[in-house]
N, C-alpha and C positions, 0 to 999 in steps of 0.2 A: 504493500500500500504506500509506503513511504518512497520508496523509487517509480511508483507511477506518480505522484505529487511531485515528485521533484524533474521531473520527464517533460510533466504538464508546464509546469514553471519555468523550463528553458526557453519550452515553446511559446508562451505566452512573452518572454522577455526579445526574442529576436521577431514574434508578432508587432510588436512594440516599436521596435527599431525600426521596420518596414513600413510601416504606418504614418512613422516622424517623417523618414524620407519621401513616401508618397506625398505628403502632403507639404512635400517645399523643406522640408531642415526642419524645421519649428512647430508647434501646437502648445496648445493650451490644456491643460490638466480633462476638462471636461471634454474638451473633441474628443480627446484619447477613452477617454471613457465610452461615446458616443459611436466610432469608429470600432472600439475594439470590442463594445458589448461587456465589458465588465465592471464591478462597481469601482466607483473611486477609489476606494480605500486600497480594493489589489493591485490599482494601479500605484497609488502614491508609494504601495512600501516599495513594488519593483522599480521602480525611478529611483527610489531614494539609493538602491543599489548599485540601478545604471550610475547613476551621478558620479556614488563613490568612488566607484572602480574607475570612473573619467568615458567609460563609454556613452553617456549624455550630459546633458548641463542645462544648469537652471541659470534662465536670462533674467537680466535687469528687472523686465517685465512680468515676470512670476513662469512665461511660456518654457517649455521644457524644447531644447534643442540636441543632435545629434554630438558627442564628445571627440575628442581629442585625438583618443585612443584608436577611435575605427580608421581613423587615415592611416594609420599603418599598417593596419592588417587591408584597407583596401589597396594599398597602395604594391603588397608583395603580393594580393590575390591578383591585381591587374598584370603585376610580371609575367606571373607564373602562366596565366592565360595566354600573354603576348605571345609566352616563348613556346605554348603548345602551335600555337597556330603559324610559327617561322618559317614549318617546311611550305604551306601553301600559298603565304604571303612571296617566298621566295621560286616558288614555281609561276606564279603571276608573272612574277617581275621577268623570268624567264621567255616566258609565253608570249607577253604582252608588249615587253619591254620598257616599262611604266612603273614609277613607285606607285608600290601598295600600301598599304595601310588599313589596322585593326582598332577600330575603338568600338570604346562602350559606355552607356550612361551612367552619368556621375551627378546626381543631383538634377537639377535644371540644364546640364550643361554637358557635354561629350566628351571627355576623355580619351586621349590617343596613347595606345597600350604598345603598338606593336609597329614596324615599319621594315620594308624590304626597299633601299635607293633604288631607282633606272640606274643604269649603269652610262646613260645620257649627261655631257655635260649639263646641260642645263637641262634641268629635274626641275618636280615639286619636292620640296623636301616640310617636314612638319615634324617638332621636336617633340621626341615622345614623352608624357606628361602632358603634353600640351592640354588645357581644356578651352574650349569653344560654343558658340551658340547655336542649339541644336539647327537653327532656319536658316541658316546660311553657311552648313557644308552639307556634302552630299552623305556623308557616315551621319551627320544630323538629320537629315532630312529623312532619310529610311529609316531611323529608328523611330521617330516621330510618327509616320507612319503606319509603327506598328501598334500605335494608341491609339484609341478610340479618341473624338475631336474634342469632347469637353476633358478628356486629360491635354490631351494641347491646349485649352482655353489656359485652364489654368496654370499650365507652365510659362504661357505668354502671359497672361495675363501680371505671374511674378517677374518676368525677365525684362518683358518690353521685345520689341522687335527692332533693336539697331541696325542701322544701315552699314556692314562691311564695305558696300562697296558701291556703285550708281547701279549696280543688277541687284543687289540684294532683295529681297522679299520684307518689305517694312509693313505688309498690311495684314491683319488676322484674314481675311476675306480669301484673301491672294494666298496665302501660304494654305489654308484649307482645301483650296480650290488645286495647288499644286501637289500635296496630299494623296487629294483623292485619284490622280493620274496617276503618283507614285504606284498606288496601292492597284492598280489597271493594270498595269506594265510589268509589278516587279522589281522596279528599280528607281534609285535616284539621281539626277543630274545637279551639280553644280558647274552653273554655266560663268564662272566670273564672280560668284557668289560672295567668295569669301578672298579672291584673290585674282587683279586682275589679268586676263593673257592664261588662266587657267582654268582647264576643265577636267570636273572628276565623275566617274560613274561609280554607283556606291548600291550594297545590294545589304538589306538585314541578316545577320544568321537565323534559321527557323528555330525556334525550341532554346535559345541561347539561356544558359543560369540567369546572366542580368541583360537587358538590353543590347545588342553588339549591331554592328556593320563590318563590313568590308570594302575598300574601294581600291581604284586605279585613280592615279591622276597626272597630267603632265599638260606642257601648254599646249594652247589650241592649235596650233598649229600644227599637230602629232597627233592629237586626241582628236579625232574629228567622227565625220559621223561611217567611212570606213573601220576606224577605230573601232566605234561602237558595234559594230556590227560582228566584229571580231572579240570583242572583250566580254559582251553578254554573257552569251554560251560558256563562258571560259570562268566569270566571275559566279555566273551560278553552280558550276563544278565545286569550286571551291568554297563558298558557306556551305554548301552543300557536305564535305570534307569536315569542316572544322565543327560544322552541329554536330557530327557523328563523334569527333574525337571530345566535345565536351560533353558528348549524352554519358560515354563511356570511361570518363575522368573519375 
C-alpha cells in the first residue's frame, strides 16, 4: 500500500511539472488545482517539495513557477536526444547536401538540440542551444503544427509575434492560416522567415517524447523548389528513423 502511495505521488508531482509548462512557466496555486483535479492542500504540500528540492519556485507574486534545477536535467536530456539522432541528421547532410538540424520545444520557444554542417562554404549554420520563436522557423512552424490552434493562441498570445524579418508571419490570422497548409502537406517552409537569402524545409517527428522537428536549410539559391522536390521524400525517411529510434530508447 505504501509503494502504491508513493508510485501515485511521483506521478502526481511530474503531472504537476507538465501542467506548469503547458501553461507558459507559471500558475497560480488554484489553476493547478483546477487543471490537475486535486485539492489544494495535495497540491500545496507537493510544491512545497518541488520548491525545496529547487525543481519549482515560488514568485514574487505568490504564482508557483518551473525551478532551477530542471534546466539541467533538460539540458543533458536534449544532448542525449541530439546525439541519438546524429546518424540521420548526418545522412541528410549526405543526401541533400544541406545542414540539418534537430530541435525540440522548450517552453514557448524551440530549442536546437542537434546539427549536421553542409559541407558548402557558405551554409546555414545555427548554434546549438540556440532557442527561437516557434512562427518564424521552419523546426517552429511544424511543431506548432502539431497543436491544436487554441494551444497556439495561447502560446502567441504569451510570446507576441515578432517580426525576424520583412517575410516573417506577424499576424495570428496569417500564421493559422499557414498552419493549417502545414498540416495538408506535411511539412514546413521557412521562406526568409527567420533569416534573410534563406530557406528551410522542416518536417515534425510523429510520436516524438517532447515536441521535435527536423529540417534542411541553406540559401535560396541551392534550396529551391528542385531542392524541395528532392528533400521531401528524403526528410520524411528520416523522422521517420528517428520516431523509431526514440519509440525504442
Amino acid at each position: 500500500m505504501a509503494e502504491a502511495e508513493g508510485v501515485k505521488s511521483v506521478a502526481r508531482v511530474f503531472d504537476l511539472l507538465e501542467l506548469i509548462a503547458d501553461a507558459g512557466g507559471d500558475v497560480t496555486l488554484s489553476e493547478l488545482s483546477t487543471m490537475a483535479e486535486l485539492p489544494l492542500p495535495t497540491i500545496h504540500r507537493l510544491l512545497r517539495t518541488l520548491v525545496s528540492l529547487g525543481y519549482a519556485r515560488q514568485l514574487a507574486n505568490r504564482r508557483y513557477a518551473l525551478g532551477p534545477r530542471l534546466v539541467r536535467l533538460g539540458e543533458v536530456a536534449n544532448r542525449q536526444f541530439g546525439q541519438l539522432a546524429r546518424p540521420q541528421l548526418k545522412e541528410l547532410v549526405e543526401r541533400l547536401g544541406e545542414t540539418a538540424n534537430l530541435a525540440t520545444l522548450d517552453g514557448d520557444r524551440v530549442i536546437y538540440v542537434s546539427q549536421a554542417p553542409s559541407p558548402h562554404a557558405m551554409r546555414m549554420f545555427t548554434e546549438v542551444g540556440r532557442r527561437s520563436y516557434l512562427h518564424s522557423t521552419g523546426v517552429g512552424k511544424a511543431i506548432l503544427a502539431e497543436l491544436d490552434d487554441e494551444q497556439v493562441r495561447d502560446i502567441v498570445g504569451r510570446t507576441g509575434l515578432p517580426g525576424e524579418t520583412e517575410h516573417s508571419i506577424t499576424t495570428l490570422d496569417a500564421l493559422l492560416a499557414d498552419l493549417a497548409e502545414i498540416r495538408k502537406r506535411g511539412y514546413s517552409i521557412d521562406d526568409g522567415e527567420q533569416e534573410i537569402g534563406v530557406r528551410c524545409y522542416a518536417m515534425a517527428v510523429p510520436g516524438a517524447p517532447v515536441p521535435t522537428a527536423v529540417s534542411v536549410s541553406g540559401p535560396i539559391a541551392r534550396v529551391d523548389e528542385d531542392f524541395a522536390a528532392r528533400a521531401i521524400p528524403v526528410l520524411r525517411e528520416a523522422v521517420r528513423e528517428i520516431a523509431a529510434l526514440a519509440a525504442a530508447a
